[in-house]
Backbone and ligand atoms as CSV (ligand in chain L), in Angstrom:
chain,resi,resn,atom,element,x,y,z
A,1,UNK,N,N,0.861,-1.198,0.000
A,1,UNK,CA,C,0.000,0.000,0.000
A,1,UNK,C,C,0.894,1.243,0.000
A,2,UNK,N,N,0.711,1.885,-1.069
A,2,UNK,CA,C,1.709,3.424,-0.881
A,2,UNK,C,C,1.145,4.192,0.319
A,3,UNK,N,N,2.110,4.855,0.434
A,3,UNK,CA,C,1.642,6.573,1.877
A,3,UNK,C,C,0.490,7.010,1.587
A,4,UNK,N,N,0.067,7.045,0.026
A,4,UNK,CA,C,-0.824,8.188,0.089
A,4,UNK,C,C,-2.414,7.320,0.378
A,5,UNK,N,N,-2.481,5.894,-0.269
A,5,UNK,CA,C,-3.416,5.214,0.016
A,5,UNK,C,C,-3.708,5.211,1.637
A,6,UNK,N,N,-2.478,4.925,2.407
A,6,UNK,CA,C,-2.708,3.895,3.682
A,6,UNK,C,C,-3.004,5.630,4.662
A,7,UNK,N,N,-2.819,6.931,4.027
A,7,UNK,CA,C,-2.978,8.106,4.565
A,7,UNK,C,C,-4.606,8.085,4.226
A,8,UNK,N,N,-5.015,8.167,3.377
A,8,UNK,CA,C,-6.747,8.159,2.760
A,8,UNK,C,C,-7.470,7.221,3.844
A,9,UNK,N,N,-7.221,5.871,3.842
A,9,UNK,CA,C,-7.528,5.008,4.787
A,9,UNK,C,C,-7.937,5.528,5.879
A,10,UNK,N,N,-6.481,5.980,6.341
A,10,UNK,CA,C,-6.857,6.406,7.973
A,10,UNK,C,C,-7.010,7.915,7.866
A,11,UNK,N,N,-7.622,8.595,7.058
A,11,UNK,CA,C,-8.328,9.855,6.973
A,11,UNK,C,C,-9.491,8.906,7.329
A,12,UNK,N,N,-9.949,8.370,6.402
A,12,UNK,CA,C,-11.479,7.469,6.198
A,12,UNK,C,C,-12.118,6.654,7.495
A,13,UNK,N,N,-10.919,6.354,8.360
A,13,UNK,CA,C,-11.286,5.783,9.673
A,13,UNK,C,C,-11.371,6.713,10.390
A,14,UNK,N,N,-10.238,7.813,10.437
A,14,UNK,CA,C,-10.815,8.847,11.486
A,14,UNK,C,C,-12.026,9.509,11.570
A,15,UNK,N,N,-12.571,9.885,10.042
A,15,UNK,CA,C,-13.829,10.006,9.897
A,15,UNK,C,C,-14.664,9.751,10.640
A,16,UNK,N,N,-14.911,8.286,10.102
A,16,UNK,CA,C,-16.154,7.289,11.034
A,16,UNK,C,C,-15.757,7.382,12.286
A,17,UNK,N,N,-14.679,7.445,13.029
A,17,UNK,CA,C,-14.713,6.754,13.808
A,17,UNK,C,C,-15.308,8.433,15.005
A,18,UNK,N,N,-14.703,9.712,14.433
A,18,UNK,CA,C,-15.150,10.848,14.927
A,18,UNK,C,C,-17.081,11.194,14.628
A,19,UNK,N,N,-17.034,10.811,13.657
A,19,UNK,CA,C,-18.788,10.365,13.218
A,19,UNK,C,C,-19.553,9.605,14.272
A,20,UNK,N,N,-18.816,8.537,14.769
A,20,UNK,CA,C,-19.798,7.946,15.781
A,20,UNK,C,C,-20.058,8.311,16.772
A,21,UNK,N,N,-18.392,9.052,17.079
A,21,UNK,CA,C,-18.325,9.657,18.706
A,21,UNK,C,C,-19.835,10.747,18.999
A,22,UNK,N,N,-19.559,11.669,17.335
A,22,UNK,CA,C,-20.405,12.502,17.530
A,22,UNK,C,C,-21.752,12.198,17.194
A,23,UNK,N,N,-21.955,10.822,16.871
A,23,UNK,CA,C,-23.449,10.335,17.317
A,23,UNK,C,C,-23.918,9.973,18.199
A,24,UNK,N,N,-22.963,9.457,19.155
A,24,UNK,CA,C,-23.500,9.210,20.708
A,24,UNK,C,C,-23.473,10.659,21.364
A,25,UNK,N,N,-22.461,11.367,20.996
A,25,UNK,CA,C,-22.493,12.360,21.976
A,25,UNK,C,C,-24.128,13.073,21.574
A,26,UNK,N,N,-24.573,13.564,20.600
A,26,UNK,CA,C,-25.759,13.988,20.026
A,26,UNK,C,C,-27.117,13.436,20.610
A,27,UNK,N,N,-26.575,12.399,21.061
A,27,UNK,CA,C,-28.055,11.277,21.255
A,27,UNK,C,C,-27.902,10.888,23.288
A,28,UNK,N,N,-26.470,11.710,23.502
A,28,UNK,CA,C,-26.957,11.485,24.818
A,28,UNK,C,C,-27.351,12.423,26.054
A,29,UNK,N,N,-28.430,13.392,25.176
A,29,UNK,CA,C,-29.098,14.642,26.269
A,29,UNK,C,C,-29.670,13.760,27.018
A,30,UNK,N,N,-30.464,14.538,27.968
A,30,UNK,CA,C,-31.275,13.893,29.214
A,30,UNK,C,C,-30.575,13.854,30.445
A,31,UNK,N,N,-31.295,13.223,31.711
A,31,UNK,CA,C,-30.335,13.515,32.624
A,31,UNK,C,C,-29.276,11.971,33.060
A,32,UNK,N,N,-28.263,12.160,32.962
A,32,UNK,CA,C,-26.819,11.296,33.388
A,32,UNK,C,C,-28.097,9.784,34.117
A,33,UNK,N,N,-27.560,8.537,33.844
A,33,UNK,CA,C,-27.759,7.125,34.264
A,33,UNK,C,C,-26.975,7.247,35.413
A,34,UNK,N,N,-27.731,6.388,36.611
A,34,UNK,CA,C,-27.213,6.001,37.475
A,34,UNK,C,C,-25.747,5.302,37.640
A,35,UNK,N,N,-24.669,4.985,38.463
A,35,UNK,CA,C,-23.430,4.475,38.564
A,35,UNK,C,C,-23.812,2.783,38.056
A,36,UNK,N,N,-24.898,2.055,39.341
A,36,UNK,CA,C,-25.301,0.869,38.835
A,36,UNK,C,C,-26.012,0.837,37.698
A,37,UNK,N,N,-26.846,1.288,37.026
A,37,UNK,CA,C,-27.301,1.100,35.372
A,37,UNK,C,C,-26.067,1.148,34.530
A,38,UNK,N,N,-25.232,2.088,34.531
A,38,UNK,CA,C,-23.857,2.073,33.462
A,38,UNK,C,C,-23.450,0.903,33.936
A,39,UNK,N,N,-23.074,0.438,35.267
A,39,UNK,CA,C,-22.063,-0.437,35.236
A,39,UNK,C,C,-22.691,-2.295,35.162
A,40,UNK,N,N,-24.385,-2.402,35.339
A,40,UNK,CA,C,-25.002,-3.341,34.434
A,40,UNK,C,C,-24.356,-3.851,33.107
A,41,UNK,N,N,-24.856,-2.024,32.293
A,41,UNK,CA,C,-25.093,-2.449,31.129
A,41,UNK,C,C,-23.508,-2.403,30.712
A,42,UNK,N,N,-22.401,-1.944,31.051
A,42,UNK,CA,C,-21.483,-2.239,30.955
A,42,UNK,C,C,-21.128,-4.038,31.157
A,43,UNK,N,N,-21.354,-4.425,32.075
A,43,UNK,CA,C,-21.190,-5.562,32.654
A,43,UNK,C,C,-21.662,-6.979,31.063
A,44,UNK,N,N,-22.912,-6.259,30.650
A,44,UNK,CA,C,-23.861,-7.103,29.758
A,44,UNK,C,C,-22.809,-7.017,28.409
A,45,UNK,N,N,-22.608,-5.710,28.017
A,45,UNK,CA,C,-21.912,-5.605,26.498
A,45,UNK,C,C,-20.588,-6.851,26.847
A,46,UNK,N,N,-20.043,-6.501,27.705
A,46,UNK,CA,C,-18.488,-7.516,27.797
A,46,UNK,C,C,-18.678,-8.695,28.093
A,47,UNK,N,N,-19.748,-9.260,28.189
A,47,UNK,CA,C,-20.510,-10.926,28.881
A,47,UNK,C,C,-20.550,-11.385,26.986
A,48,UNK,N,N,-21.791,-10.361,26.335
A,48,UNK,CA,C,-21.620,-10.320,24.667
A,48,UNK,C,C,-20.570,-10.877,24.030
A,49,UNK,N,N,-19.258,-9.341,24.262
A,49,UNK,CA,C,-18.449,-9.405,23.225
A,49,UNK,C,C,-17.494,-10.456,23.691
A,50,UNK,N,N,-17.033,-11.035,24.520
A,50,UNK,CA,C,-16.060,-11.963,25.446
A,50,UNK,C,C,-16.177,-12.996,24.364
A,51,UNK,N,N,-16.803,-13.679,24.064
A,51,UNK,CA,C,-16.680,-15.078,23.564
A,51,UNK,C,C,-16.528,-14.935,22.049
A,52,UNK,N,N,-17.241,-14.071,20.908
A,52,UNK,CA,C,-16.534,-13.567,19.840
A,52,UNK,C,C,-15.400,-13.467,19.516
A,53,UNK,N,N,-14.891,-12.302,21.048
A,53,UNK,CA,C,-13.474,-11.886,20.607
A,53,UNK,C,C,-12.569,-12.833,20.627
A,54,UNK,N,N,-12.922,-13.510,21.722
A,54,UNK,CA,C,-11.773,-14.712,21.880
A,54,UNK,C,C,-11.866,-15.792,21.107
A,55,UNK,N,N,-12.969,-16.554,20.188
A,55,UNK,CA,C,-13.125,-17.051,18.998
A,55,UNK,C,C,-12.256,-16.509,18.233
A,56,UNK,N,N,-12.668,-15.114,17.748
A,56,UNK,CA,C,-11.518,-14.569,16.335
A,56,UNK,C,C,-10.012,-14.834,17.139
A,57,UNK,N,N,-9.779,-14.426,17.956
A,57,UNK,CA,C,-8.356,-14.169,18.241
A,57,UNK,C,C,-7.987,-15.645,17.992
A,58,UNK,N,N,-8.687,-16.498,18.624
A,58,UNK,CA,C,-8.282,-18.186,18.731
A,58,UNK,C,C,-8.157,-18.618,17.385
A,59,UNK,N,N,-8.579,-18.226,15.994
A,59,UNK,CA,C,-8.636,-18.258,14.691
A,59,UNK,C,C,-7.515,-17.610,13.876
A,60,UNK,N,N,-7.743,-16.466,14.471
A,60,UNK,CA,C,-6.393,-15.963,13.963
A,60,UNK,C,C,-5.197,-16.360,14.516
A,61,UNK,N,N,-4.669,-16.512,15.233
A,61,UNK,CA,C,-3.576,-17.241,16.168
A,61,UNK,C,C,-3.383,-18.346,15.193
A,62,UNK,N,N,-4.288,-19.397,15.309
A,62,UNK,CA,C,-3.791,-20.794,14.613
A,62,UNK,C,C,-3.749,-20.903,12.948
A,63,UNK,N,N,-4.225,-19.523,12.378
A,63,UNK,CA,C,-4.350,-19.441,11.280
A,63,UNK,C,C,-2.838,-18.752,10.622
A,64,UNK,N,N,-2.510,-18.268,11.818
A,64,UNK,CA,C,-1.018,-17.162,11.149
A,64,UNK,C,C,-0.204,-17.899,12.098
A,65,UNK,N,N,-0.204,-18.997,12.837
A,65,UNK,CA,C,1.115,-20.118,12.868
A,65,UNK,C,C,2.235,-20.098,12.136
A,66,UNK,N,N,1.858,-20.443,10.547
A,66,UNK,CA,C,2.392,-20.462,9.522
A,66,UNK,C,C,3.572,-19.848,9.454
A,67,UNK,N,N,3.315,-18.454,9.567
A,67,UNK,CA,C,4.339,-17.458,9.386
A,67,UNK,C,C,5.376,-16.925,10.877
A,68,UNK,N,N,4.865,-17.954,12.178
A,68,UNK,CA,C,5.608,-17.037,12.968
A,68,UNK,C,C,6.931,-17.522,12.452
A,69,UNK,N,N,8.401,-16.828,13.273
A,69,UNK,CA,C,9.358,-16.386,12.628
A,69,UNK,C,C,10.093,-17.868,12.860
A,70,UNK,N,N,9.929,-18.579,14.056
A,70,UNK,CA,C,10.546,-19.419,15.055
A,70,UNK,C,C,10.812,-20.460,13.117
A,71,UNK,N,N,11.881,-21.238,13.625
A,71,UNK,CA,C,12.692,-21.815,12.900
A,71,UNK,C,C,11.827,-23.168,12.318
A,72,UNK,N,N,11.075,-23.619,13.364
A,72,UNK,CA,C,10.571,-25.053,13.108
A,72,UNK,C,C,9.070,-24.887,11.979
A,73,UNK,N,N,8.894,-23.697,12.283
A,73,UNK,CA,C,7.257,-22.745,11.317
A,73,UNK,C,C,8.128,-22.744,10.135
A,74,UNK,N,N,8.989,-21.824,10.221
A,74,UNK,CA,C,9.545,-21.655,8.533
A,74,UNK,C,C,9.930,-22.628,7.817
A,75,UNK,N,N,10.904,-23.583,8.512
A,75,UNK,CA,C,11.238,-25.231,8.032
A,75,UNK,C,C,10.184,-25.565,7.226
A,76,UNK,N,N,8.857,-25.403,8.186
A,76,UNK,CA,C,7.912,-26.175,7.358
A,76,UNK,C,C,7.654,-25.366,6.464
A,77,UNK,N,N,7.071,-24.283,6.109
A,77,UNK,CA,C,6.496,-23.364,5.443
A,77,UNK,C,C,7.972,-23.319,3.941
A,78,UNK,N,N,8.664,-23.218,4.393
A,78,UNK,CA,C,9.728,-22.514,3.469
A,78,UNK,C,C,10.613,-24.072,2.820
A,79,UNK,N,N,10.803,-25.218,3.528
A,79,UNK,CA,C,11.283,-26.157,3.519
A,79,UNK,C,C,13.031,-26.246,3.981
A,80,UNK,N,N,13.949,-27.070,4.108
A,80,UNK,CA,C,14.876,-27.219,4.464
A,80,UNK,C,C,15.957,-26.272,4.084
A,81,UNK,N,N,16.287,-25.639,5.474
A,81,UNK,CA,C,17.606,-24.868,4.503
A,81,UNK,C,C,18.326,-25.609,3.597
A,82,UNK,N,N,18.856,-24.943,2.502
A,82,UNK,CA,C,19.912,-25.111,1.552
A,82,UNK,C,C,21.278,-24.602,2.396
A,83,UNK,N,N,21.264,-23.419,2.585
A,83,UNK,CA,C,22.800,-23.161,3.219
A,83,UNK,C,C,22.787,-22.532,5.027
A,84,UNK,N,N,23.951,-22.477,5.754
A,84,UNK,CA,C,23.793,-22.260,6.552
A,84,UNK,C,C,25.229,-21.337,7.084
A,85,UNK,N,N,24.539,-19.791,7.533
A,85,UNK,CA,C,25.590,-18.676,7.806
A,85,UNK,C,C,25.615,-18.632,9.372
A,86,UNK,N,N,27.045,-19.273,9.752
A,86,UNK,CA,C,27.176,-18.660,11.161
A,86,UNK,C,C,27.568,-17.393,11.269
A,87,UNK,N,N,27.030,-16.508,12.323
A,87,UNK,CA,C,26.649,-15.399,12.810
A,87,UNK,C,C,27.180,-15.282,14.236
A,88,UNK,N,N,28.690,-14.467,14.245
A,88,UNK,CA,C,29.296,-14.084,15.355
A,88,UNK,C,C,29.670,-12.294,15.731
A,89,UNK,N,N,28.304,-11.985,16.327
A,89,UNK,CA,C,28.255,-10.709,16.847
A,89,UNK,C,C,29.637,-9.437,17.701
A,90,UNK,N,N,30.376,-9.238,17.669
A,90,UNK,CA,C,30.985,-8.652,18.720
A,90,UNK,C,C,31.086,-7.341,19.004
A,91,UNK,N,N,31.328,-6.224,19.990
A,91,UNK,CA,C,31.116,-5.144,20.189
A,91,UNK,C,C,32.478,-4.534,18.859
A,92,UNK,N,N,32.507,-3.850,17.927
A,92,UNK,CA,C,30.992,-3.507,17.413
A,92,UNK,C,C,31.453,-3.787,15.711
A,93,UNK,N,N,30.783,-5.274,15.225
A,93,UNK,CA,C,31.072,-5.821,14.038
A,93,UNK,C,C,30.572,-7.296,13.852
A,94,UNK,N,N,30.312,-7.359,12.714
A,94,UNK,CA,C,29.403,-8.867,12.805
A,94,UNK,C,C,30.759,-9.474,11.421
A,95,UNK,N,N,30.944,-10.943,12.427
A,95,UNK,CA,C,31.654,-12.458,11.587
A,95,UNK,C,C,30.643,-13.201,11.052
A,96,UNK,N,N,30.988,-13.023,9.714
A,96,UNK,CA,C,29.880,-14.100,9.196
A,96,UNK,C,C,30.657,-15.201,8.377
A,97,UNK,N,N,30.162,-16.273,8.781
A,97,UNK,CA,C,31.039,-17.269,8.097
A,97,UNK,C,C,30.937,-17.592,6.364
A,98,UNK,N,N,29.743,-16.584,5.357
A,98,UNK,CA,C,29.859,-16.470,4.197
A,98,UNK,C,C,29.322,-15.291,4.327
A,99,UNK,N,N,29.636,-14.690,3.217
A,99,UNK,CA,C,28.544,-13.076,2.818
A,99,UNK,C,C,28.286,-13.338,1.520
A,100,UNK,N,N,28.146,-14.725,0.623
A,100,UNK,CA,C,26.835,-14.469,-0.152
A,100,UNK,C,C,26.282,-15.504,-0.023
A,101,UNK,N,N,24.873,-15.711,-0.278
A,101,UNK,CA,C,23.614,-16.360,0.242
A,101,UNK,C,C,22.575,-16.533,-1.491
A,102,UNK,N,N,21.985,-17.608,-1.741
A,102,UNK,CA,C,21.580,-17.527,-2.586
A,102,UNK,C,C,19.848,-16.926,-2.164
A,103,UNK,N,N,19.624,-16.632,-3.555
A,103,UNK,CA,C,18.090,-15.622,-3.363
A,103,UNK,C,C,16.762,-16.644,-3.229
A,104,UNK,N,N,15.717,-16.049,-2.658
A,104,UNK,CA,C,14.492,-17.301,-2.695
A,104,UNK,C,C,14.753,-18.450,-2.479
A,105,UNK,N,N,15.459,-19.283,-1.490
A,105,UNK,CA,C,15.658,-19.922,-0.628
A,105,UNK,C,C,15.512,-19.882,0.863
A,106,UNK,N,N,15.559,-21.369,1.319
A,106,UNK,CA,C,15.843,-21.098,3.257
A,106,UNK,C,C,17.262,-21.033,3.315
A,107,UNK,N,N,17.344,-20.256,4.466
A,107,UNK,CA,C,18.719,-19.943,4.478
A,107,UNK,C,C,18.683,-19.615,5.848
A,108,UNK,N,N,19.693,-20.579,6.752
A,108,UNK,CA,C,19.625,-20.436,7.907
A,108,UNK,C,C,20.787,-19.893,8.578
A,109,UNK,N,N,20.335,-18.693,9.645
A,109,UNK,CA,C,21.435,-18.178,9.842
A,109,UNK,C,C,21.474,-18.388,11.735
A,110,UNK,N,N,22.750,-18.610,12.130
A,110,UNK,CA,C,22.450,-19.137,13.929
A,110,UNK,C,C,23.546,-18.482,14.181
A,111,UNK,N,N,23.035,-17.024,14.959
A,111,UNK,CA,C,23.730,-15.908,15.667
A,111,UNK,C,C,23.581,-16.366,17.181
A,112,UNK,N,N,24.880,-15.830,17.334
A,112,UNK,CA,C,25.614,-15.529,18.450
A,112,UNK,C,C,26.328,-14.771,18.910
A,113,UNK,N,N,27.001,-14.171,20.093
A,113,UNK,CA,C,27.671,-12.975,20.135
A,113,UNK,C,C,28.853,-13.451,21.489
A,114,UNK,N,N,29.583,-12.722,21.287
A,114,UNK,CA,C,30.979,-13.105,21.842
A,114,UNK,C,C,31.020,-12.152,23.328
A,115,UNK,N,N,30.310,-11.152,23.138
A,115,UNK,CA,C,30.317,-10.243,24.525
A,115,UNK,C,C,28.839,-9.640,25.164
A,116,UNK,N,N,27.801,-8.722,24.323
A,116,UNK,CA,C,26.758,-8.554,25.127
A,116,UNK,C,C,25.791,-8.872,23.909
A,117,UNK,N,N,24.544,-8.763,24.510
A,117,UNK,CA,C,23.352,-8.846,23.414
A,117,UNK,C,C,23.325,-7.875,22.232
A,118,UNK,N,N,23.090,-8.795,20.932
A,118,UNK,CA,C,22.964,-7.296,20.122
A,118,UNK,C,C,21.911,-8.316,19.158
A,119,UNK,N,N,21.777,-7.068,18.351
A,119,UNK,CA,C,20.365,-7.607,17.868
A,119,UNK,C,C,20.398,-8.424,16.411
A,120,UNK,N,N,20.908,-9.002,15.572
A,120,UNK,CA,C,21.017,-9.113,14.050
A,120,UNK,C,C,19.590,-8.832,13.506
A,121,UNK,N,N,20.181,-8.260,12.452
A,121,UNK,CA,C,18.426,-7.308,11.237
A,121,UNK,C,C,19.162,-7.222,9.836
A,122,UNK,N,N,18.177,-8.226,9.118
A,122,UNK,CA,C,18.853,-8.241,7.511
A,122,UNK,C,C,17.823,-6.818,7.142
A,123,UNK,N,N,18.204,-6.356,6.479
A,123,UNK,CA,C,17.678,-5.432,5.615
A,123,UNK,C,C,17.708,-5.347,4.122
A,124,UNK,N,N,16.882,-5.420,3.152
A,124,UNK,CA,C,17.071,-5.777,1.798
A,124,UNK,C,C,17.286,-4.251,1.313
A,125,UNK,N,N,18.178,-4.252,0.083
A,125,UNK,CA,C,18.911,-3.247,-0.975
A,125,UNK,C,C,17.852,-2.179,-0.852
A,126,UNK,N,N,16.582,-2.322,-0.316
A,126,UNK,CA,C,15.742,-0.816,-0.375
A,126,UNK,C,C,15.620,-0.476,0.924
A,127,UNK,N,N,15.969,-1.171,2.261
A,127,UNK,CA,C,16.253,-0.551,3.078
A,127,UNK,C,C,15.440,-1.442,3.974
A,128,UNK,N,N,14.102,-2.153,3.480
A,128,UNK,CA,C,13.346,-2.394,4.226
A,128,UNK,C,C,13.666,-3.760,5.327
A,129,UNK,N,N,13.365,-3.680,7.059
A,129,UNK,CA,C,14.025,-5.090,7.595
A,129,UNK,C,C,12.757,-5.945,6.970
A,130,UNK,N,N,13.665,-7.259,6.779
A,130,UNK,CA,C,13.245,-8.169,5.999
A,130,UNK,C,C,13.683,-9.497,7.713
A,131,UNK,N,N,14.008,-9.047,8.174
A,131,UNK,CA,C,14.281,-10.752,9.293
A,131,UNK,C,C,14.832,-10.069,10.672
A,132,UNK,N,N,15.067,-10.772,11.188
A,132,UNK,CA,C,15.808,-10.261,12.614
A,132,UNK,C,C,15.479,-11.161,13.839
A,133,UNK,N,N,17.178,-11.328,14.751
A,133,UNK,CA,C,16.954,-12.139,15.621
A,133,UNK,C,C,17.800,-11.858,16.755
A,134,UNK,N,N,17.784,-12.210,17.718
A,134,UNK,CA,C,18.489,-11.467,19.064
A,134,UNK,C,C,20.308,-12.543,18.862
A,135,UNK,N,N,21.143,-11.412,18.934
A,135,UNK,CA,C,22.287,-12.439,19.073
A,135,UNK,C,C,22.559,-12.491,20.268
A,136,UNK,N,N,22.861,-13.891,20.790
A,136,UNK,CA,C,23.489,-13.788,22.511
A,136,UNK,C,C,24.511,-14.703,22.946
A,137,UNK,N,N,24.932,-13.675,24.060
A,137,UNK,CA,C,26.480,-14.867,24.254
A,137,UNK,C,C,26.038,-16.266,24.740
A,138,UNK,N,N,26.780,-17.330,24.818
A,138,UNK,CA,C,26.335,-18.230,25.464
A,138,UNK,C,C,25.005,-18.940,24.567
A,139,UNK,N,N,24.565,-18.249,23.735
A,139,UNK,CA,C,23.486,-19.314,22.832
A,139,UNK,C,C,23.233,-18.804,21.592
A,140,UNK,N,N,23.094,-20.131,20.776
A,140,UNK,CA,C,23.104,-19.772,18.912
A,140,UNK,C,C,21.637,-19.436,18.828
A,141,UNK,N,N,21.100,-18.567,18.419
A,141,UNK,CA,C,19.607,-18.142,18.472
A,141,UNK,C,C,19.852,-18.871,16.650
A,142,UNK,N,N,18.379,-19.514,15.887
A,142,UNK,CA,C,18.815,-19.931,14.875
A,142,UNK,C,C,16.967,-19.173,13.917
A,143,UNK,N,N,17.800,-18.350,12.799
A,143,UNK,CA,C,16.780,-17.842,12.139
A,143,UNK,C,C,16.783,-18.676,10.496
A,144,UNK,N,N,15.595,-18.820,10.459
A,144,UNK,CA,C,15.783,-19.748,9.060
A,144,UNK,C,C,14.794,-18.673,7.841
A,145,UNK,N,N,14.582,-17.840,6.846
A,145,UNK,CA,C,14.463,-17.023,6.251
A,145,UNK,C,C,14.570,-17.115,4.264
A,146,UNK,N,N,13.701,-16.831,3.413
A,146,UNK,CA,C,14.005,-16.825,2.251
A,146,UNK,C,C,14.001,-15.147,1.846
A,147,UNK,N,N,15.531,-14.624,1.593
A,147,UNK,CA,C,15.832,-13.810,1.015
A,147,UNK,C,C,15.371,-13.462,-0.414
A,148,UNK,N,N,13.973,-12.088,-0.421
A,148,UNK,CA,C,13.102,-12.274,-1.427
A,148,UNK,C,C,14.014,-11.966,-3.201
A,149,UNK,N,N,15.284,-11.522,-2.946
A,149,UNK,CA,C,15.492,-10.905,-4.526
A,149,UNK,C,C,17.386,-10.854,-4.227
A,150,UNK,N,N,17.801,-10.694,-5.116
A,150,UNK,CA,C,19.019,-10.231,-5.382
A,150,UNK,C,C,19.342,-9.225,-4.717
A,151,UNK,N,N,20.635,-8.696,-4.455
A,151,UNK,CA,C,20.781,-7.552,-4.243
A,151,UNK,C,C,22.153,-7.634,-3.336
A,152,UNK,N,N,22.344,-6.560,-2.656
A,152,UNK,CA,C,23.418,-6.037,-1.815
A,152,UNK,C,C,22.135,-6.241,-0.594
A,153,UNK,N,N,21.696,-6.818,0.699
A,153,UNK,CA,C,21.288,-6.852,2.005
A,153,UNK,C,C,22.393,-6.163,3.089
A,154,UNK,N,N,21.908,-5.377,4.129
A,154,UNK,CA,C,22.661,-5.105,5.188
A,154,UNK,C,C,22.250,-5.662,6.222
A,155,UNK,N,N,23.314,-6.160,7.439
A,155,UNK,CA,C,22.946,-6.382,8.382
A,155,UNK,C,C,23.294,-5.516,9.269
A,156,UNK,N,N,22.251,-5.006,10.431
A,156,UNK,CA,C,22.656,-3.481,10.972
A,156,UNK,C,C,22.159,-4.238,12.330
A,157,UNK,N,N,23.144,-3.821,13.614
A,157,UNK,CA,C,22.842,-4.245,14.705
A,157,UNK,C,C,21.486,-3.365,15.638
A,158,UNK,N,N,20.476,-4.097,15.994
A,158,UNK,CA,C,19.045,-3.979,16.642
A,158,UNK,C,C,19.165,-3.874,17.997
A,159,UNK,N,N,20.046,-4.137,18.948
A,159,UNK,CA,C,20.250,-3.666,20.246
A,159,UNK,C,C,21.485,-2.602,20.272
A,160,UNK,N,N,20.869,-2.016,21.219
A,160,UNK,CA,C,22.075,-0.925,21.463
A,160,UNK,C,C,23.126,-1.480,22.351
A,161,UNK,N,N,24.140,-1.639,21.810
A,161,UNK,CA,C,25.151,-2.163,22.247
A,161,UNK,C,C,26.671,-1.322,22.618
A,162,UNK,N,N,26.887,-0.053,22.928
A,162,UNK,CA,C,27.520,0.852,23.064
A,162,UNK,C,C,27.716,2.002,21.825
A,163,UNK,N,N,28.591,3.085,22.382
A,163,UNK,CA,C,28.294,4.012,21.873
A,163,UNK,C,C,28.543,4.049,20.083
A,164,UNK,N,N,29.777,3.110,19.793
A,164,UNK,CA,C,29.298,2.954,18.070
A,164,UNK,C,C,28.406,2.539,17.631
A,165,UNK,N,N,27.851,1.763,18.763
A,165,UNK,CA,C,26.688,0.344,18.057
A,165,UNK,C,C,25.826,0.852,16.495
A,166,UNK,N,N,25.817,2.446,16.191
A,166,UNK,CA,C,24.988,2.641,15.298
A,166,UNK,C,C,26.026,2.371,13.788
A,167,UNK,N,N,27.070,1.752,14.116
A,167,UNK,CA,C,28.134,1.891,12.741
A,167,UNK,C,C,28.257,0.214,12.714
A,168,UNK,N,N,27.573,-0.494,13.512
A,168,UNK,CA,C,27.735,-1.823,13.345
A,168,UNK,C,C,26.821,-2.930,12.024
A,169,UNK,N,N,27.753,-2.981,11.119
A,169,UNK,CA,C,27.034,-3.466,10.118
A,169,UNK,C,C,27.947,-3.549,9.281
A,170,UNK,N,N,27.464,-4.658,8.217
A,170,UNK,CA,C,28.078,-5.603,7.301
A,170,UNK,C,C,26.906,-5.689,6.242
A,171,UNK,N,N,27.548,-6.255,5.176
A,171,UNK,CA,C,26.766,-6.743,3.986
A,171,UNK,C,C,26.789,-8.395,3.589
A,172,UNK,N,N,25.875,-8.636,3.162
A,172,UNK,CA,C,25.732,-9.561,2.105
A,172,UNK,C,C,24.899,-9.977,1.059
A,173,UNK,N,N,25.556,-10.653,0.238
A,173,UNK,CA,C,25.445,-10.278,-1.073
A,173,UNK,C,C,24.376,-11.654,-1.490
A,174,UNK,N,N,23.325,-11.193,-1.676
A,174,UNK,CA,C,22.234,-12.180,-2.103
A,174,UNK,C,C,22.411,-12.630,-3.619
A,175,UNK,N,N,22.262,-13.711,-4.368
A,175,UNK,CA,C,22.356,-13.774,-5.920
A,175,UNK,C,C,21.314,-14.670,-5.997
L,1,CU,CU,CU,24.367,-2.764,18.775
């Protein structure tokens, strides 16, 4: 969705959503409901909406499984990595045991870091993060991922990890 669409949108929601306010407010002269009547009919709407909401949520949850990020979802979804980049974090520069990766594949990468937490974040040639996973000492966090296109990717560190931490980053080269 471009800016200017997803801006129209939420012009279009603020709308309605200021439209309704100012239909209740319009419709509620007379004199003020008692503490117990509001807090009834309060009581009644959330008895209602309770079992809906938690239906959809319970639907959506098992429906977007699929995509959470965790390694054993993508395996399935994406199928077996083809290659595999170790990922050694340190204050302030990332070891990667290859920097090129083939494109539209799984491609598993299992970060770690040699001194404090930092964050690994691929970012594709237009800037946008495309993956990301916590690196930590003491354990290989393991991200499995299909890199959508060609290009030059950066990896730019996601925890603040001292005062360069914002110059921490490397490339690799997707084909
Ligand atoms: Cu950092």
């Amino acid at each position: 969705m471009s800016g200017w669409a997803a801006f129209g949108v939420f012009l279009l929601l603020g709308a309605a959503w200021t439209a309704a306010w100012a239909f209740v407010a319009a419709r509620s002269g007379g004199s003020p409901l008692g503490y117990e009547d509001v807090s009834r009919g309060a009581a009644r709407v959330r008895r209602l909406l309770a079992t809906p909401i938690l239906l959809v949520l319970a639907v959506v949850y098992l429906v977007s499984l699929r995509w959470f990020p965790y390694p054993s979802f993508a395996t399935q979804r994406l199928g077996p990595p083809s290659v595999r980049v170790e990922v050694r974090a340190r204050q302030w520069a990332w070891e990667l045991s290859r920097t090129e990766v083939p494109a539209n594949q799984p491609v598993e990468f299992a970060a770690t870091a040699v001194d404090v937490n930092h964050g690994f974040g691929i970012y594709s040639p237009s800037g946008r993060l495309v993956a990301q996973v916590q690196a930590m000492p003491a354990y290989v966090n393991r991200l499995v991922v299909s890199l959508p296109g060609p290009g030059t990717y950066t990896i730019r560190c996601l925890e603040y990890c001292g005062i360069p931490h914002h110059g921490m980053a490397a490339t690799l080269e997707v084909k």
